[in-house]
C-alpha positions as CSV (number, residue, x, y, z in Angstrom):
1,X,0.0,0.0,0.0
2,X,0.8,3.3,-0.7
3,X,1.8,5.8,2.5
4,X,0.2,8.9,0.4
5,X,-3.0,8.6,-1.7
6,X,-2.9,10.3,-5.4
7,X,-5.6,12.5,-6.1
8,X,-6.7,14.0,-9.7
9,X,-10.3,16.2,-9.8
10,X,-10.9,15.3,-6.6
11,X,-10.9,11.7,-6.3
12,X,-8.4,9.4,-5.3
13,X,-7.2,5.7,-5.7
14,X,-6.5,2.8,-3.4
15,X,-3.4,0.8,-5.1
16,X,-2.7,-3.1,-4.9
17,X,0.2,-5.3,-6.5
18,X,-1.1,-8.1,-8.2
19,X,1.3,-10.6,-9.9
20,X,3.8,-7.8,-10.3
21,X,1.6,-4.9,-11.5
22,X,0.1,-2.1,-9.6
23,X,-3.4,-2.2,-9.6
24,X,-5.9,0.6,-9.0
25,X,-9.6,1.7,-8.7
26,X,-10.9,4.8,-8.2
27,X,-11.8,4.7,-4.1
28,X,-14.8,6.3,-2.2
29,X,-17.4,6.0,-4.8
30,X,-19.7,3.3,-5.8
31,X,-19.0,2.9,-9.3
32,X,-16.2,0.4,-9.8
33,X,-13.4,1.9,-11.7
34,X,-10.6,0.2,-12.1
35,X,-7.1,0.6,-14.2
36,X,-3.5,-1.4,-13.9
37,X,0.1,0.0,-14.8
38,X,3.6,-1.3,-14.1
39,X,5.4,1.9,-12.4
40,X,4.4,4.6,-10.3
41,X,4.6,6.9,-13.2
42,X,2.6,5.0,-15.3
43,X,0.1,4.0,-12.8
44,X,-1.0,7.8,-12.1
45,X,-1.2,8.7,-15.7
46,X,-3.7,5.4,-15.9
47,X,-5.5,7.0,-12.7
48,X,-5.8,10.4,-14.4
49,X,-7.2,8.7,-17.6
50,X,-9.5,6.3,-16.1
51,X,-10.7,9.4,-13.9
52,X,-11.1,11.1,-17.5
53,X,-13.2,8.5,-19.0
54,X,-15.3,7.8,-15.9
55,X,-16.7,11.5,-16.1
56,X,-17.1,11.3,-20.3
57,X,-18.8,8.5,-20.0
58,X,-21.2,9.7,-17.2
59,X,-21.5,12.9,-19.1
60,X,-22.6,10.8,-22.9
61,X,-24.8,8.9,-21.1
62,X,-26.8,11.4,-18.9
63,X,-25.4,10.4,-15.4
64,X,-24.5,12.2,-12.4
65,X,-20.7,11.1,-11.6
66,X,-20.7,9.9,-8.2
67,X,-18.9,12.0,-6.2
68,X,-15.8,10.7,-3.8
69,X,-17.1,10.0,-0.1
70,X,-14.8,11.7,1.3
């Protein structure tokens, strides 16, 4: 686990390692979204795009975005 959250618009991500890779989902909401990276770097650039698309897709498809319980 991670000693320091990452946040990007608000939300933020709880991180696992699975087989080797760094697994993530977007915490404190009830939508499951989930992304997977192999570094640090990478990982938070796959947290900022999964947060991207989570909002688009609410947006296209007339939903509210949950917002991070906080």
């Amino acid at each position: 686990r991670m000693k320091k959250p990452i946040e990007y618009k608000g939300y933020q991500t709880e991180i696992s390692t699975e087989a080797g890779i760094l697994v993530g989902h977007i915490s404190s909401i009830r939508d499951r979204v989930g992304f997977h990276a192999e570094s640090l770097e990478a990982l938070r650039a796959a947290f900022e795009e999964a947060v991207d698309d989570y909002l688009e897709v609410c947006q296209a498809v007339g939903k509210a975005p949950a917002k991070p319980d906080l």
